[in-house]
C-alpha positions, -999 to +999 in steps of 0.1 A: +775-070+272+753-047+291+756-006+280+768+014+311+745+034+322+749+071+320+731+088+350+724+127+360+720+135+394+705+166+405+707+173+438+713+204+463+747+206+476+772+178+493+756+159+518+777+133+539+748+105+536+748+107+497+787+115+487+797+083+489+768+063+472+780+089+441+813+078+446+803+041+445+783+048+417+811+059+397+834+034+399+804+013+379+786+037+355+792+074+338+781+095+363+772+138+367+762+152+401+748+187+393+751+207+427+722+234+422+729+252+453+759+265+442+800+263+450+785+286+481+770+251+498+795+233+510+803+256+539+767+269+551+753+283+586+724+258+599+701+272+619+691+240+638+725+237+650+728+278+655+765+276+634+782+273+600+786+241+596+820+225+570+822+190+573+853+175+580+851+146+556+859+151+517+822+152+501+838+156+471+861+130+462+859+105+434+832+116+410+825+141+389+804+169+397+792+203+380+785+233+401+754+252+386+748+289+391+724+300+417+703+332+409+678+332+443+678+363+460+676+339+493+695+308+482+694+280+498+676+244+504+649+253+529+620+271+508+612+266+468+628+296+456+658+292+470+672+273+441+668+290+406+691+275+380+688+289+346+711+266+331+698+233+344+685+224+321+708+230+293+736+217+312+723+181+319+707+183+283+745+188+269+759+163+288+737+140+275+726+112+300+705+082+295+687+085+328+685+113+354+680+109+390+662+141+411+670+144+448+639+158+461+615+183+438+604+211+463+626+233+444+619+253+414+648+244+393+645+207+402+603+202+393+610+225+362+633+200+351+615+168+360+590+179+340+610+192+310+628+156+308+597+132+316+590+110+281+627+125+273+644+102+291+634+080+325+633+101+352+639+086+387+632+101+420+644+101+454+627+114+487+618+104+520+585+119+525+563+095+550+524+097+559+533+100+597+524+135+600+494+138+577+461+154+595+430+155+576+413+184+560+413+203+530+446+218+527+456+178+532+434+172+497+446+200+477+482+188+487+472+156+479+462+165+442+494+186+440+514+160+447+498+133+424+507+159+394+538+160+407+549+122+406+534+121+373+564+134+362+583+104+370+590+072+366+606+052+391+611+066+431+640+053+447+620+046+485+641+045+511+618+023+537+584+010+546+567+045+558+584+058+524+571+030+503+535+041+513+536+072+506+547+072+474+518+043+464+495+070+479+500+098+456+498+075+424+532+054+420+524+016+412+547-013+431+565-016+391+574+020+397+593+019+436+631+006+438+642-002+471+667+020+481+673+019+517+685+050+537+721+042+544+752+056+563+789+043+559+783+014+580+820+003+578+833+035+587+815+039+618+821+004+628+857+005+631+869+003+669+881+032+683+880+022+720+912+041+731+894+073+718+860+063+735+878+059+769+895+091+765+860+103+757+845+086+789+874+099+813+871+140+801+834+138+811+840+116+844+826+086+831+834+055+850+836+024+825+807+006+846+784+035+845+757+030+816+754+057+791+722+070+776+728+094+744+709+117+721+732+129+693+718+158+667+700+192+666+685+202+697+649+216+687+612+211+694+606+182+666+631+157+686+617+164+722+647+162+736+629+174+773+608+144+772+641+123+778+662+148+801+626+146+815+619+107+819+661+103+827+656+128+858+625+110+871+641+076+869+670+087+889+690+051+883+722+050+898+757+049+878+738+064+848+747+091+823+725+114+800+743+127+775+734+152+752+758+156+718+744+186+694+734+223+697+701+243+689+675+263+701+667+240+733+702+242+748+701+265+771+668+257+786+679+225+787+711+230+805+694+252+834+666+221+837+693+199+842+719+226+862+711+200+897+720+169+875+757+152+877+751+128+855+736+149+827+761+160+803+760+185+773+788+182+740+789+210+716+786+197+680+808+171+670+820+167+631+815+137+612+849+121+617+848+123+658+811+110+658+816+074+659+836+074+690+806+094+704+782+065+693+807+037+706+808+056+740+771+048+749+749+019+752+713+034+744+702+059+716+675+077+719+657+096+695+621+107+710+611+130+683+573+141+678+578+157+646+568+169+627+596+159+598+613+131+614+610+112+581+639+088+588+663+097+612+698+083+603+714+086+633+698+053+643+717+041+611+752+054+626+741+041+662+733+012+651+765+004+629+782+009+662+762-018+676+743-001+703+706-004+715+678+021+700+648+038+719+628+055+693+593+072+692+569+060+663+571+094+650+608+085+636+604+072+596+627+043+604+615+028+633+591+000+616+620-011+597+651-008+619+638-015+659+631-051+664+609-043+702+624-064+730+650-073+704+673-046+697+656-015+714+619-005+719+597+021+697+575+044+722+546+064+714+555+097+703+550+128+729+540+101+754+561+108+789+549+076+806+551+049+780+587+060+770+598+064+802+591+029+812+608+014+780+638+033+788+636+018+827+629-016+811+662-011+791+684-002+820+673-031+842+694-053+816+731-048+824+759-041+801+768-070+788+728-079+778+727-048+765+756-057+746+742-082+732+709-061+721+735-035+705+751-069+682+717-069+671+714-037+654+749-045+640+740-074+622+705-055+612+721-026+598+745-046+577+718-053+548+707-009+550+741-003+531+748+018+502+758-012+481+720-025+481+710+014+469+734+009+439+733-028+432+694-020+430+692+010+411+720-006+383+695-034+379+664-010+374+688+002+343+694-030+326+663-046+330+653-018+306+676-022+280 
């Protein structure tokens, strides 16, 4: 019989995409999250969405988890200072894994201990840094040496997709050393029908059920253009469409006066995690035109397309090679590009509802196999292979 494996995770704070791959994860090996944030991060203000946001889903439930102490003056997950955790690694030492997996190392606490427990133990990694934004220059090469030093410090990364897989075989991993993780939401949970909601939904903003209904869901700021599509959806001007607009940031306002004229453009506040699949189920495109830069996957496409709806993405989005099929289930424009995504969103409207139906089926049947089972099942096997 196989020994269990007995796995550290270091990682932030509670994050809805990763609670339940640690709950998974428990049920089939011994398992310690370390949260080096602090007990502080589970209700936090984000500045992209201009509000303190507490999610209303339990990130907390059914694993085991130790909250380290913080010392940052500034805590927090946006800079490298902001987590400083004396104790780290004393208290994953004492605990005594067999394996210990980093989320992300731009963080002092986290590369101090990478490199403390490299040739200790195997150290796996999981980011989902991409090439898409790399210019060339010298600050690119001295960040390019930084970062080979850095990933010498471990020994398997967990990539999360194609654009991922590259850049971690161009700062120095070997295929041996990259597990296929993919980036994964809770397909099932999103998938579940929740029609009489969605109609509800559709009748508070005026929707008629034949109208077709356009949506961008997230933060609205610079990286995800969201004026290039209010832009392309006013200059189409198709009849019996919507444009809505699901999030808050920076943008909203100017955003809202652009589109004061508009009817059929409509702007949500911020919608938690339990409401958002009747947002997704309400629509029959996605859009996500980001430029970047940092669009290094973009999950919503994961929860739009669990609940089987069409995708318009800009190559600028880290997923789009793996999870937009062109003419198939959606179409991948050229990021920043008014005209060229413009006429792929026209090209999707011509189809009616029910073809685009059938496009959304697509991405259902897609998605299936970018689950958090095939993160698990993969990363058990890395284990016992070894043993």
């Amino acid at each position: 019989m196989s020994k269990i494996m007995r796995l550290a995770i270091v990682t932030t704070h509670p994050i809805q995409y990763y609670a339940p791959v640690f709950k998974l994860l428990a049920a089939k090996i011994d398992l310690m999250v370390f949260y080096t944030w602090g007990e502080t991060s589970l209700s936090k203000h984000d500045p992209g969405f201009g509000k303190t946001i507490q999610w209303d889903i339990d990130l907390l439930d059914g694993y085991p988890y130790q909250w380290l102490k913080n010392t940052a003056s500034n805590a927090g997950s946006h800079h490298f200072s902001g987590i400083n955790n004396p104790d780290l690694i004393k208290q994953v030492t004492n605990w005594k894994p067999d394996t210990i997996l980093f989320y992300g190392w731009a963080y002092r606490s986290h590369l101090r201990a990478m490199v403390h427990f490299k040739n200790k133990i195997p150290v796996l990694f999981r980011g989902d840094s991409t090439l898409l934004d790399e210019k060339p220059g010298i600050k690119n090469w001295l960040r390019s040496v930084y970062l080979r030093w850095v990933y010498k410090h471990i020994d398997y990364a967990l990539y999360t997709g194609t654009r991922n897989k590259a850049y971690f075989k161009k700062y120095g991993l070997a295929d041996r050393q990259l597990v296929f993780a993919p980036h994964a939401i809770d397909n099932e949970r999103f998938a579940v029908d929740r029609a009489e909601e969605v109609q509800l939904f559709k009748e508070q903003l005026n929707i008629n059920e034949q109208a077709k209904i356009i949506l961008f869901a997230g933060k609205l700021e610079d990286k995800k253009d969201p004026a290039l599509l209010l832009n392309a959806f006013i200059n189409l001007a198709m009849p019996n469409v919507h444009l809505l607009f699901v999030g808050d940031g920076v943008l909203k306002a100017a955003l809202q006066q652009q589109a004061a004229a508009q009817a059929c453009v409509h702007f949500v506040d911020f919608k938690n995690q339990s409401y958002m699949p009747v947002v997704y189920q309400a629509c029959d495109i996605f859009c996500l035109p980001s430029i970047g830069p940092g669009e290094t996957w973009g999950l919503a496409v994961n929860e739009a397309m669990a609940c089987g709806k069409v995708i318009l993405v800009s190559d600028k989005v880290g997923c789009a090679v793996d999870l937009v099929e062109p003419g198939i289930n959606g179409y991948i424009s050229e990021g920043g590009n008014k005209i060229d995504f413009t006429e792929k969103l026209q090209a999707l409207l011509n189809n009616s509802k029910p073809e685009l139906h059938a496009m959304g089926q697509v991405s259902s049947q897609k998605i299936a196999s970018w689950s958090f089972n095939v993160q698990i099942n993969n990363m058990v096997n890395l284990y016992e292979r070894h043993q």
